[in-house]
C-alpha positions, 0 to 999 in steps of 0.5 A: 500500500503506497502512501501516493503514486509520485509523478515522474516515476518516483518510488511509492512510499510504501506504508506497510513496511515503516515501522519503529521498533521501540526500546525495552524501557518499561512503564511500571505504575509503582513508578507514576506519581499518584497525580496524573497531571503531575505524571504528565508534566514529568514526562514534558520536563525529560521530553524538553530535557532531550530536545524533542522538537516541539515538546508542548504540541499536542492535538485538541479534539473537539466534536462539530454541530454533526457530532464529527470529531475535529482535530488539530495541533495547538500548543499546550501552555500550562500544567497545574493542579487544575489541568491543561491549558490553551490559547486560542481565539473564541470565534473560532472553529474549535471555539464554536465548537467548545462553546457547543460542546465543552469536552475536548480530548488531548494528545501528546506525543514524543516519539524520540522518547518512545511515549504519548499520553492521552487527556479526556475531560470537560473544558472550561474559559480560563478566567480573564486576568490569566489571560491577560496575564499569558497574552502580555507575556507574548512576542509584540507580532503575535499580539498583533496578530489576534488582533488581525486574525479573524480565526477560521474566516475563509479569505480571498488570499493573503492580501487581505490578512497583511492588510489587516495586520498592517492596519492593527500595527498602525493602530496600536503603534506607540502602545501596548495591544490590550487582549482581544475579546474574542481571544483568550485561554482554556482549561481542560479538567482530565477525567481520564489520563493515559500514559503510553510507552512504546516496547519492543514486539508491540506489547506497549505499555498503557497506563490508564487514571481514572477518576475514583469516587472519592478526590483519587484516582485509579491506575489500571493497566490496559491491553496494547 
């Protein structure tokens, strides 16, 4: 089965035959913290200590007015006691959408690390003042740029978007941009966490927290 058929008589990548044989490096949950999202930020400070590219992207899943799933990459901007957070604008696609349905699934992946985790749970608007807080503490440009943005609006071409941020530039020349209205941070509230670790023969580890009746939670091992 070939990935495409390239012009020109290329050769097809043939994706049957790519495959990544994992190190014997084992996930035992007498190891994990008892707190997944403290697990997790474990595993991002040893992804960031080995260089992975891009260690804090991960897909946001959100569900669509059909109840289609929809999937893209955004960054992960903070772990605390409470969850995971984002930043995005309101108005758009996956903002609509989390405003229908306020649930999201996440993924991270470190494949140099041989690891992924997994993130389901309700997602609710971070208070204003934090993000006021993360939005001044962004490059000028990118400022700007939730200003010019109309997040997800089809345009004509390009010009209009430079159009947009050159005027956004003008107006604020001189002055610090405020955040936006429509722009701001979300929190997403695991209720379940899994931790996955790549092993050799294809008889991964998977790691799975649940919530418990109490404040706890539940490991349990799952079948790869």
């Amino acid at each position: 089965m070939a990935l495409w058929e390239p012009e020109g008589g290329s050769r097809p990548v043939e994706l049957a035959v790519l495959r990544q044989e994992y190190a014997d490096r084992g996930l035992d949950p007498a190891d994990l913290d008892p707190d997944p999202i403290a697990q997790v930020g474990r595993w991002l400070e040893a992804a960031v200590a080995a260089g992975v590219p891009e260690p804090n992207a991960m897909t946001l899943a959100t569900v669509d007015a059909a109840g289609a799933p929809d999937a893209r990459v955004v960054l992960l901007k903070g772990i605390d006691p409470r969850g995971f957070t984002f930043f995005t604008s309101y108005t758009s696609t996956k903002g609509e959408q989390l405003a229908a349905r306020p649930s999201a699934a996440l993924v991270l992946v470190w494949l140099d690390l041989g690891r992924q985790v997994r993130v389901v749970g309700p997602v609710e608007r971070l208070p204003a003042e934090e993000s006021d807080a993360y939005y001044a503490s962004r490059p000028r440009e990118s400022r700007l740029g939730a200003w010019a943005s109309d997040q997800s609006a089809v345009l004509p071409g390009r010009a209009p978007l430079e159009e947009r941020f050159a005027a956004v530039t003008a107006r604020f020349a001189g002055s610090e941009p405020p955040r936006p209205e429509h722009w701001g941070g979300y929190l997403v509230r695991p209720e379940r966490v899994e931790l996955w670790q790549g092993r050799p023969r294809r008889l991964h580890d998977r790691l799975r927290y649940r919530r418990g009746d109490g404040a706890g939670w539940i490991v349990e091992r799952l079948s790869p």
